[in-house]
Residue, then its C-alpha position, 0 to 999 in steps of 0.5 A: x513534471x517537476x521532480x519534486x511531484x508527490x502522488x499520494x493514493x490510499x485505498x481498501x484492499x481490492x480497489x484497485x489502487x496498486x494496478x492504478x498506481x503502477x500504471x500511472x507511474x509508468x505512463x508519467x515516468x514516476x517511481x513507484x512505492x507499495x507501501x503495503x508490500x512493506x508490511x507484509x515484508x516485515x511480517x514475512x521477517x517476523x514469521x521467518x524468525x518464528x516470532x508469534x505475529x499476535x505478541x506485539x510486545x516481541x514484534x515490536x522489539x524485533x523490527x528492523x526497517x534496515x531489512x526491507x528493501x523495497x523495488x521502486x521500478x513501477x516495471x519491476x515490482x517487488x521487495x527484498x528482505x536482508x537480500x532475499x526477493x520474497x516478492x512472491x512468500x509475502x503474498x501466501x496465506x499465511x502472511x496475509x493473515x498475520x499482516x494485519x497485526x503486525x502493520x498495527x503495532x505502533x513500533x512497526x509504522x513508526x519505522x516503516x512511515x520514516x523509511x517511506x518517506x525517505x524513499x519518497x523524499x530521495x526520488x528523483x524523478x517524482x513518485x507514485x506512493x500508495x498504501x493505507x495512510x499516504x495520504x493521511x500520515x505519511x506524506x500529508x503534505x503531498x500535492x496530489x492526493x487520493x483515495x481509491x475506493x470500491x464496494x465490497x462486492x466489486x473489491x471482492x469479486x477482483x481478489x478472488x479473480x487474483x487469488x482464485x478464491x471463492x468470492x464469499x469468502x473473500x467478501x469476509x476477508x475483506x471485510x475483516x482487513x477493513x475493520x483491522x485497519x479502519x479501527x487500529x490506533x496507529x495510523x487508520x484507514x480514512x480518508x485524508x482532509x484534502x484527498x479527492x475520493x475515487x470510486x472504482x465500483x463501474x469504472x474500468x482501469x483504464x478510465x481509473x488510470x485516465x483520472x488519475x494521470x489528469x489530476x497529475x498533470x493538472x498539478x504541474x501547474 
């Protein structure tokens, strides 16, 4: 596979698109990026600063990309912030419910886009990049791009087995997170010109990850 292989993938929360990605950079020998673990770092940062995450004007004059430190390790995923693993904080509650707002300000995308795509840019081996706008803004130019999706339910109904929360109020989580990234001003949720749309809603991980690791391998030429 050349070195310069780019799997873009996009999707909703609850696709299944981070299990996918992991997996398939693992089988193919790709580094791996959650784009998403980035902006909950970034909220974390803010939060831990005591910054108020709905105040954009202070987010964005406080953003810092030099403090997030993502794993690219598809075996050993994570994410630091100035050092500190908070590989574990960034996924509480309370980050999640201040994420959003702080992955809409156009200050915050626009550092943390021009950090992806160095790291995309600088793999080595070829990488696996998934996240909200991959495929769309980050890296448009990518030879294998995709778009992850799943009905409301389904997506749901994995979270809450994640998350042991109850199903209908993650349905309303959901659902909220879709609104929040589909319709902000920076960088929405869609589905790329370009991007071939997988829908998960029947299909097991492993056959998701089989149709995924065959697109890949198709673009080797």
């Amino acid at each position: 596979m050349p070195n310069s292989l780019i799997i873009a993938i996009d999707g909703p929360s609850g696709s299944g698109k981070s299990s996918v990605s992991r997996a398939v950079a693992t089988e193919l020998g790709l580094d791996y990026l959650d784009t998403g673990s980035m902006y909950r770092a970034m909220t974390w940062f803010m939060q831990n600063l005591g910054i108020d995450t709905s105040d954009t004007e202070l987010v964005a004059k406080s953003a810092k990309a030099e403090v997030i430190q993502p794993s690219i390790d598809p075996s050993e995923p994570g994410i630091r912030v100035s050092g500190k693993d908070v590989s574990v904080e960034i996924r509480g509650p309370v980050v999640t419910k201040g994420v959003s707002a702080v992955s809409a300000v156009p200050a915050v995308r626009e550092l943390m886009v021009n950090l992806q795509r160095e790291i995309a840019s600088s793999s080595q081996s070829g990488i696996v990049v998934e996240g909200r706008d991959i495929c769309s803004v980050v890296l448009p130019e990518a030879p294998v791009k995709l778009f992850i999706t799943a009905d409301p339910e389904a997506r749901a109904n994995r979270r809450a087995k994640e998350t042991g929360e109850d199903v209908t109020a993650t349905i309303d989580d959901l659902a909220k997170r879709d609104l929040a990234d589909s319709t902000r001003t920076a960088s929405p949720l869609e589905i790329a010109q370009g991007a071939r749309v997988i829908d998960t809603t029947y299909l097991e991980l492993s056959e998701v990850i089989a149709q995924v690791v065959d697109i890949a391998r198709a673009a080797r030429g």
